[in-house]
C-alpha positions in Angstrom: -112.0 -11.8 24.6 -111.1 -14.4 27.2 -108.6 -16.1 25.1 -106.8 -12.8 24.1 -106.8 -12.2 27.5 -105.3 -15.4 28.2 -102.8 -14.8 25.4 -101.5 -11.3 26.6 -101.0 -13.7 30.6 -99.2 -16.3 28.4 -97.1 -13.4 26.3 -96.4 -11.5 29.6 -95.8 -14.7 31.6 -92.9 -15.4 28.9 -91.3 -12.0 28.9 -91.1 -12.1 32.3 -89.3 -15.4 32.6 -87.2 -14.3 29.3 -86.4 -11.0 31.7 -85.5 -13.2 34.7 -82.0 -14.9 32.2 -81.2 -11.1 30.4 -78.5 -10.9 32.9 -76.9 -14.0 32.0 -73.5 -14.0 30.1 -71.8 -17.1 27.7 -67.9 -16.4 28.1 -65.6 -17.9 25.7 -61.5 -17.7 26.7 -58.9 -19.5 24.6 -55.8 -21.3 26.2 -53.9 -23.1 23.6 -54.0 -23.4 19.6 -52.3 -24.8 17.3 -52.7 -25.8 13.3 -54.1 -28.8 14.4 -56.9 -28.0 17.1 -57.5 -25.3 20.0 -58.6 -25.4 23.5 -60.6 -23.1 25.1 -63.5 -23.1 27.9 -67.0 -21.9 28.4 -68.7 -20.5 31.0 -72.5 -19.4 31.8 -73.1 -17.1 34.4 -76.2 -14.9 35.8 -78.7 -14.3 38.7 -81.2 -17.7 37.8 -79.8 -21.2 36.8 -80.8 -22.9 33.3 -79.9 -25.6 31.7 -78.5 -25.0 28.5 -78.0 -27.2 24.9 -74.9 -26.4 23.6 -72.7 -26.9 20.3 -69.4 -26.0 18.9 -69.7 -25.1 15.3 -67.2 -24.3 12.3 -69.1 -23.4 9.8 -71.7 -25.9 9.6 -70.0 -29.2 10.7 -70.4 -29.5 14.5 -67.4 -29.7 16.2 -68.6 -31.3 19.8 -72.4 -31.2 21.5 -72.3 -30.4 25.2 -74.6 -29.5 28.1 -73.6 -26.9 30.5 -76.0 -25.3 33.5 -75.5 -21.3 34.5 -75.1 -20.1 38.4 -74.4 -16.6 39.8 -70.2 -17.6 40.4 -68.3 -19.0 36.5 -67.9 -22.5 36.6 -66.0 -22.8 32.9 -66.2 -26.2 31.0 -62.7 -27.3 29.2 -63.0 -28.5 26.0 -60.1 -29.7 23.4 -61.3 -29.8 19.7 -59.0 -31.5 17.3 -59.4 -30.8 13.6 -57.8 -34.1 12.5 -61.7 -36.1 14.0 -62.9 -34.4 10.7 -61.1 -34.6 7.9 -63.9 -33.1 5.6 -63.4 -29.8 7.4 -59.2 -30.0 6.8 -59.2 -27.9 3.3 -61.5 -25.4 4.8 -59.5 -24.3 7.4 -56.4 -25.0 5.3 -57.7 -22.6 3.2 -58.7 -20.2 5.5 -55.7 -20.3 7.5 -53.5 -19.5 4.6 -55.5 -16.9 2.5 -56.1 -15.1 6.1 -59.3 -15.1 5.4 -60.5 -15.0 9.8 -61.6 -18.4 10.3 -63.6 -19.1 13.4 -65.3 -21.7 15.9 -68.8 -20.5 17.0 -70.2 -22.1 20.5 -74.1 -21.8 20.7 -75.9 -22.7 23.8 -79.6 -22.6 24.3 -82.7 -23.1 26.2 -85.7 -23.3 23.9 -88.5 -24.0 26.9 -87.5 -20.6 28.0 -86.2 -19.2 24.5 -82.9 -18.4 25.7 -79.7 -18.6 23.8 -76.4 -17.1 23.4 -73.7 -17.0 21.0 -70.0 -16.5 21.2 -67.0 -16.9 18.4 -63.3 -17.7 18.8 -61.2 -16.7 15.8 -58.7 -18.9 14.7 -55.2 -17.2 14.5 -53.0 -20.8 14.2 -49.0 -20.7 13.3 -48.8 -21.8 9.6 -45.1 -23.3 9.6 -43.0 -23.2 6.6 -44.5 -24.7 3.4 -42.6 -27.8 1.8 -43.3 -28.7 -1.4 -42.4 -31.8 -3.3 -39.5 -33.3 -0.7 -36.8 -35.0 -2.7 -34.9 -37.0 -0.6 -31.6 -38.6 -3.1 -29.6 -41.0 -1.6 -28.8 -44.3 -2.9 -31.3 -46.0 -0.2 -35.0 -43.0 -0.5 -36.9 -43.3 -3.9 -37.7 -39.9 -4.7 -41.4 -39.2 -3.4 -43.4 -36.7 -2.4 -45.5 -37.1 1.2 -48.1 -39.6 1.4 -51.1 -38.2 -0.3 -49.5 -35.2 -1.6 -50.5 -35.4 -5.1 -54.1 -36.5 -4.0 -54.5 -33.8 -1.4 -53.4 -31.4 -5.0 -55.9 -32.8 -7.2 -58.9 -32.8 -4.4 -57.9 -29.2 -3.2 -57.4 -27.6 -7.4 -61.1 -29.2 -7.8 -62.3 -27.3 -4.5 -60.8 -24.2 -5.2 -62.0 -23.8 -8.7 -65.7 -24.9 -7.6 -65.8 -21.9 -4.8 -64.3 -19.5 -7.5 -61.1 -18.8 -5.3 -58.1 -17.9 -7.1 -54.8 -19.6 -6.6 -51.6 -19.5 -8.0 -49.3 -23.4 -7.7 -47.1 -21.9 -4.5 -50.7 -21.1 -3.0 -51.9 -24.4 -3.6 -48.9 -26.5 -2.6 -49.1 -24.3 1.1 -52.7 -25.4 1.8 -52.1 -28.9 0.6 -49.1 -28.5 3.2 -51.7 -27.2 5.7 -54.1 -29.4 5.0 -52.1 -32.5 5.6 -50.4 -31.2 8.9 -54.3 -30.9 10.0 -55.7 -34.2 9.0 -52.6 -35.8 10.7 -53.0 -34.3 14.0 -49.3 -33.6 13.9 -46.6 -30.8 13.1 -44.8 -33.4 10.7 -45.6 -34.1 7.5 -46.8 -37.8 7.1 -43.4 -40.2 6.4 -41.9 -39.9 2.8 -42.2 -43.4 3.0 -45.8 -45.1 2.6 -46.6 -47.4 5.3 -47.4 -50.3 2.3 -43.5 -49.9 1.2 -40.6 -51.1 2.4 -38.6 -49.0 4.9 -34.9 -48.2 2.9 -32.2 -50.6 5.0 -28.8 -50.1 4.8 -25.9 -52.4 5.6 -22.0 -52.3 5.7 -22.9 -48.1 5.2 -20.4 -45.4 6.6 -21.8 -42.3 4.9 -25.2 -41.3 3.4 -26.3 -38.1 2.4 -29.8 -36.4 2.1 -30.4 -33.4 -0.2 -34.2 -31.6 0.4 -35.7 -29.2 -1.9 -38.0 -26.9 -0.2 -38.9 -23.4 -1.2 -38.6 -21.7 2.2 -35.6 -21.4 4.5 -34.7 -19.7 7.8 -30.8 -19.4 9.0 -30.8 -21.9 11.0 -32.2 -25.2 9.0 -31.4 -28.5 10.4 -32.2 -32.4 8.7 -31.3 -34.7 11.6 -30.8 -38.2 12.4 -33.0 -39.1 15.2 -33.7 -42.4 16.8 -36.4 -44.4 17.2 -37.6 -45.4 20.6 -35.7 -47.8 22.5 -32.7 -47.3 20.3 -29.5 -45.6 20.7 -28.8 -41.9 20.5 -26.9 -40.6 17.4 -27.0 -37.1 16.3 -25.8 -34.9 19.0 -28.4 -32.5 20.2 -31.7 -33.8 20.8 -35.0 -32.3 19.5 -35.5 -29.7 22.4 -32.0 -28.5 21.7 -32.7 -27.7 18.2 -35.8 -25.9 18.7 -34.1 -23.6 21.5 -31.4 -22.5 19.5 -28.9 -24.3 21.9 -26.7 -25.9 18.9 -26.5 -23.3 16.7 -22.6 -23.3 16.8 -22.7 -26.4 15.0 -25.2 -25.4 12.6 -23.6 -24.9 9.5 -21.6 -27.8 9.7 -24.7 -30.1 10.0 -26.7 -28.8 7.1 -25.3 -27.0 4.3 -28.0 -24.6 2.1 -27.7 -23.2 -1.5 -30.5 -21.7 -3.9 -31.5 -24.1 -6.2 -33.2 -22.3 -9.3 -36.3 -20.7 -7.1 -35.6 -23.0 -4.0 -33.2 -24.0 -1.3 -31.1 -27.3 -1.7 -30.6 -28.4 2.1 -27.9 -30.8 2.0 -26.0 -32.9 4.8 -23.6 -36.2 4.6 -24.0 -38.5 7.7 -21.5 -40.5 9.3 -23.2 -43.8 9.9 -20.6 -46.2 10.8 -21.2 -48.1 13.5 -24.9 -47.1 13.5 -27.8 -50.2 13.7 -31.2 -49.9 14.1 -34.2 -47.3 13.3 -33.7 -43.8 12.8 -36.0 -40.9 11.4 -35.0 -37.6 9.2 -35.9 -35.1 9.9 -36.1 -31.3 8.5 -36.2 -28.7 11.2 -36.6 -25.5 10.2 -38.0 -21.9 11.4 -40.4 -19.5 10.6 -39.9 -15.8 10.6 -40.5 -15.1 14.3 -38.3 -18.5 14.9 -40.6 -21.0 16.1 -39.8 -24.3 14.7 -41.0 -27.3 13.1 -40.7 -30.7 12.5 -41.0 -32.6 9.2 -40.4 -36.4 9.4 -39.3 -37.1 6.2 -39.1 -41.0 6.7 -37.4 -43.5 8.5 -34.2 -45.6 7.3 -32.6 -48.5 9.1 -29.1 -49.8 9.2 -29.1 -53.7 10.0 -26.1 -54.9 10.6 -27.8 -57.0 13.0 -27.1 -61.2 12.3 -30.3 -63.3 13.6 -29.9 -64.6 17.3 -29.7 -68.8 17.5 -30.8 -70.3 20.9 -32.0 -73.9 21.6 -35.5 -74.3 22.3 -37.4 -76.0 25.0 -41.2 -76.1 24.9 -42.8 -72.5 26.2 -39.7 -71.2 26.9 -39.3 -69.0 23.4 -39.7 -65.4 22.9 -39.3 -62.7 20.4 -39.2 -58.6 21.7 -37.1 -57.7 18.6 -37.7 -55.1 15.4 -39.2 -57.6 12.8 -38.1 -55.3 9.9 -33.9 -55.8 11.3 -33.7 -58.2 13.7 -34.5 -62.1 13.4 -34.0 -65.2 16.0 -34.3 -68.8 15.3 -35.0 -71.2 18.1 -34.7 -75.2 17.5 -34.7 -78.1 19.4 -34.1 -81.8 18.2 -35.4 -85.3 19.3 -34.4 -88.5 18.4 -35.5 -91.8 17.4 -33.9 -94.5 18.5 -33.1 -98.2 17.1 -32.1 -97.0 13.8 -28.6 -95.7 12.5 -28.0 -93.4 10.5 -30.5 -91.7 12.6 -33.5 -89.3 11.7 -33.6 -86.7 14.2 -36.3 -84.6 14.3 -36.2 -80.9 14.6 -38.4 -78.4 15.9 -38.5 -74.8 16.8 -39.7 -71.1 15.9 -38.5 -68.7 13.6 -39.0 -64.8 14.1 -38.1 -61.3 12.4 -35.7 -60.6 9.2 -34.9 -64.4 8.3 -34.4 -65.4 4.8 -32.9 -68.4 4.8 -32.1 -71.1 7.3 -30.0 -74.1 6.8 -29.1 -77.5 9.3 -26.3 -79.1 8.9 -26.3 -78.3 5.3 -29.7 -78.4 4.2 -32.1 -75.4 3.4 -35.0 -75.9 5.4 -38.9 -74.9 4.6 -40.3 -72.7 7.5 -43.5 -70.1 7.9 -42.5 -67.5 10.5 -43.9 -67.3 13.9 -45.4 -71.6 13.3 -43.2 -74.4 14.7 -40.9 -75.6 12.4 -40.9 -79.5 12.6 -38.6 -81.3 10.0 -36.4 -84.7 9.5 -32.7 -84.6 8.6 -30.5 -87.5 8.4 -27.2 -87.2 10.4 -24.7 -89.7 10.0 -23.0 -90.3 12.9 -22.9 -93.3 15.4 -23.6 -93.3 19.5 -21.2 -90.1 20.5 -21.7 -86.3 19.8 -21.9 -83.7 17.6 -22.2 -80.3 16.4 -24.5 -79.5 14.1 -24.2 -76.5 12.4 -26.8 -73.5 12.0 -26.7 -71.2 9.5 -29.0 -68.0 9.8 -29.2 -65.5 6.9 -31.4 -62.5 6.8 -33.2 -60.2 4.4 -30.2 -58.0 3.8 -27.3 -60.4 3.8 -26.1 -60.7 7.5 -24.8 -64.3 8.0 -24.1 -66.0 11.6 -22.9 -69.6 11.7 -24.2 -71.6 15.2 -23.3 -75.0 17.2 -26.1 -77.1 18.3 -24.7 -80.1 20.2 -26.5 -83.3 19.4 -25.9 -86.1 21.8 -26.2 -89.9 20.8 -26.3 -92.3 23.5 -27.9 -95.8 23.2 
């Protein structure tokens, strides 16, 4: 009898404190979203505080762990969940992004001393840009390629689909495979045509190149543009913002010319690149149906018409800020050895960036790049001067002849 009686206290003891939290509301508001992560806040609010446990879920992967405390005025927490920090969860969502199937983030918060807990949902409502499918890029300089991964992200996503039963048809597929890409790269561009392992297509002596892409959807206003790369000089006319705002669209059809191409768009546009050195991206900007666009890097190209820099060196005095993949500079300085004739003279230096081949006074010399370059070369000359001539040659072909003056005085 006495320990039913203490159970009822215990049980009553408990609803009581349960009672004194019923007031107390988890709110849940969204600010921002996009394919590749959201940002919302939570708030806790009611008459008594508690300290709460909480987690964001997506299905069962949990998205961020948190602790959050409730008072009688809303004191939100911000938080900013990025899908690419788990790539597992990036077919998922591809998937349920483009077969509409209401994919959403739960937040959970509890306090099991008092058995309190509350749950909230945000749905996931994300702009799912264009697809692209299978980029060919033909010029004389691009391979034809698909994204990085592309192929993989196909085989991985054909296997999922078919274990879970979900039917798909190859346009479906290539979409989430899109989707899923964008997500895992954190980015609205699709990962560069060109792998990072490869060698970035250089052109030199290039006025014109053209770019065709095949894609299978198209607004009216489609764009593939030459763009910069930081730190170098601005090219194409409009800049990014521009294009997006619809500010250049007198121009438009002149830039990039469209035609359908059995059941897909040809996008196709001849660049006048004369002149042009340095690192430049494509890129396809194009519109969805409510005309918000996006960006798809579809690789980078360089034109080097760049000769490597010469400069004499002196010890801790060398330096090398340049593009290693087009620009090069060679630094040397010479000592010599006195009470013989011809003379020896010793030469030593650095060599940086796109050399191939370096030659003193007529001879090819052996150098590692970036290590001091110490050699001995015979010049025949007596007490008096000289210039010695340098000859620099990088990895494309751009040859500079240099003076050093060499002074003999005994």
């Amino acid at each position: 009898m006495a320990i039913r009686k203490l159970l009822i206290a215990l049980l009553s003891m408990l609803l009581v404190k349960c009672a004194d939290f019923d007031d107390h509301v988890l709110k849940v508001e969204k600010s921002a979203e996009s394919l590749n992560g959201i940002k919302f806040s939570v708030s806790l609010s009611g008459g008594n505080e508690i300290d709460c446990k909480g987690e964001v879920k997506y299905n069962d992967v949990i998205l961020h762990k948190f602790d959050i405390t409730s008072y009688n005025w809303e004191k939100p927490l911000e938080f900013l969940i990025n899908y690419s920090e788990f790539p597992d969860i990036a077919q998922q969502l591809a998937i349920d992004f483009t077969l509409n199937k209401n994919p959403r983030i739960e937040i959970f918060v509890q306090n099991k001393e008092n058995n309190f807990f509350r749950t909230e949902y945000l749905t996931l409502n994300p702009r799912v840009p264009p697809v692209m499918t299978g980029i060919d890029l033909q010029n004389s300089g691009f391979a034809k390629k698909y994204p990085i991964r592309y192929k993989q992200e196909i085989y991985d996503l054909e296997y999922y689909l078919n274990q879970y039963n979900l039917r798909f048809d190859d346009h479906t597929l290539e979409k989430i495979a899109t989707v899923s890409l964008l997500i895992k790269s954190n980015t609205k561009m699709l990962p560069a045509i060109v792998p990072a392992d490869e060698n970035i297509p250089i052109y030199k002596d290039k006025n014109k190149i053209t770019a065709s892409v095949l894609c299978d959807s198209i607004s009216s206003n489609p764009h593939l543009v030459l763009y910069p790369a930081k730190n170098n000089k601005y090219y194409d006319g409009p800049n990014l913002y521009d294009i997006a705002n619809a500010h250049y669209t007198g121009l438009v059809k002149s830039m990039t010319n469209s035609k359908l191409f059995k059941d897909k768009y040809l996008l196709e546009r001849e660049f006048d690149v004369s002149g042009l050195n340095g690192e430049y991206d494509l890129y396809l900007i194009i519109a969805d149906k409510t005309n918000y666009y996006f960006y798809y890097d579809l690789g980078a190209v360089i034109f080097d018409n760049i000769a490597p820099e010469f400069d004499e060196w002196s010890v801790g005095s060398y330096y090398f800020r340049g593009n290693e993949l087009f620009e090069g500079k060679v630094y040397l300085e010479y000592t010599i050895p006195y009470g013989r004739n011809p003379y020896d003279v010793i030469f030593s230096g650095k060599v940086f960036g796109d050399v191939k081949s370096l030659y003193v006074d007529g001879k090819g010399i052996d150098f590692k790049k970036n290590n001091d370059l110490i050699f001995s070369q015979k010049i025949y000359i007596d007490d008096g001067f000289k210039d010695i001539k340098i000859e620099i040659l990088d990895e494309i072909g751009n040859l500079k002849n240099y003076y050093l003056p060499l002074i003999i005085s005994q």
